[in-house]
N, C-alpha and C positions, 0 to 999 in steps of 0.2 A: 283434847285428850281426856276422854270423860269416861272412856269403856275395858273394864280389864280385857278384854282380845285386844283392844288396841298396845292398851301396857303391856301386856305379853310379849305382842309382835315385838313392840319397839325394843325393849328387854332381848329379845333374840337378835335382832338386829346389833344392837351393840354386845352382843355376845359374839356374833360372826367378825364384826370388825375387831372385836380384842385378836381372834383367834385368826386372822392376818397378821394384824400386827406382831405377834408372837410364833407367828409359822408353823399355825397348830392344825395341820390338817383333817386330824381325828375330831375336831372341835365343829368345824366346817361341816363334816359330815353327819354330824349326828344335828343339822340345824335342815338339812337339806333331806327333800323327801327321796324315797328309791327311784322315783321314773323323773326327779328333777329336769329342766329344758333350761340354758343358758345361752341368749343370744350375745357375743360379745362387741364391744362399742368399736371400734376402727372397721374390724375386716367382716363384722357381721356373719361370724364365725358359729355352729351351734355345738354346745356341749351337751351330749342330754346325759342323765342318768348319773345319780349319786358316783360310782365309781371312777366315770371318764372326769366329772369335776375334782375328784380328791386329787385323781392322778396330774390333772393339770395343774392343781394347787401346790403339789410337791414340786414340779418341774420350777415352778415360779417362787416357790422358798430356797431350792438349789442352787438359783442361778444367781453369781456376782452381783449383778446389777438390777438387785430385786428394788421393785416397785411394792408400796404399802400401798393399800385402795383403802377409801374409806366411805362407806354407805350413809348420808345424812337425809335420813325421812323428815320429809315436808308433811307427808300427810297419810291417815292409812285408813281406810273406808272400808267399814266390818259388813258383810251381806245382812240383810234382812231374812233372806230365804235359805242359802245356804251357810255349812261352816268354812266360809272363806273369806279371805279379805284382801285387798290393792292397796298397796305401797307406792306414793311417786315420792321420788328426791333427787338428791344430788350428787355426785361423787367426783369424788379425786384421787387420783394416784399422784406420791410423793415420792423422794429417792429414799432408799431405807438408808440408815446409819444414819442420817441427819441431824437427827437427836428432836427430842417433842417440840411441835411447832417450830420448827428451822427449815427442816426440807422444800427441796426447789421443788415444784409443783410441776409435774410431767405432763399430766393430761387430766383434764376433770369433762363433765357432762351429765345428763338426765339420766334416771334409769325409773324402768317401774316392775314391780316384784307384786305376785301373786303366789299368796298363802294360802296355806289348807289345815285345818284343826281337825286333828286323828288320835282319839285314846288322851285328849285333855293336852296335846301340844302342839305348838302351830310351828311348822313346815314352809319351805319353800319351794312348792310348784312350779315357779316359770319367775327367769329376769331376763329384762330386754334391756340393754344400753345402749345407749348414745354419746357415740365422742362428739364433745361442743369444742374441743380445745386441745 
């Protein structure tokens, strides 16, 4: 972790998982770029575009039996050429209310997220997940 786009990234990235855990969709949004692409881990489902993700963020803060996700970057590889960079890690969803580090662990798996730095802040482009579990 040697390169501030990298700290950047990773800084956004735990900015996005606060802003789940706290069921802040306006939060969400403003980390995701306008034509964002979201493949999702079980049904390989696509969400594209900042507002189909907010609106699905709301539905999944609504619902009783909300699941927390949580994004943990392994590693994030800054382009040479352009302003982009690749995210791989790990994630889990846990039952919400469980209270910190108690929750039963629902489903966790790989994902990898592709950024883009516009006007000095990096975005998120495109995530693909994979349910391992």
């Amino acid at each position: 972790m040697d390169s501030a786009a990298e700290l950047a990234i990773r800084a956004r990235r735990a900015a996005f998982n606060r802003a789940i855990a706290e069921g802040d969709a306006g939060a969400i949004g403003a980390i995701l770029s306008r034509d964002c692409v979201m493949v999702t881990g079980s049904d390989s489902a696509v969400v594209s575009g900042r507002n189909a993700q907010i609106k699905a963020w709301r539905r999944e803060f609504a619902s009783p039996a909300r699941t927390i996700y949580t994004r943990t970057p392994i590693s994030v590889v800054i382009s040479r050429v352009e302003p982009v960079a690749l995210e791989h890690g790990h994630w889990q969803g846990i039952e919400a209310g469980s209270g910190a580090g108690s929750g039963k662990a629902l489903a966790f798996g790989d994902y990898s997220a592709k950024w883009r730095e516009v006007l000095g802040e990096w975005t998120i482009v495109a995530e693909i997940y994979a349910t391992l579990r």
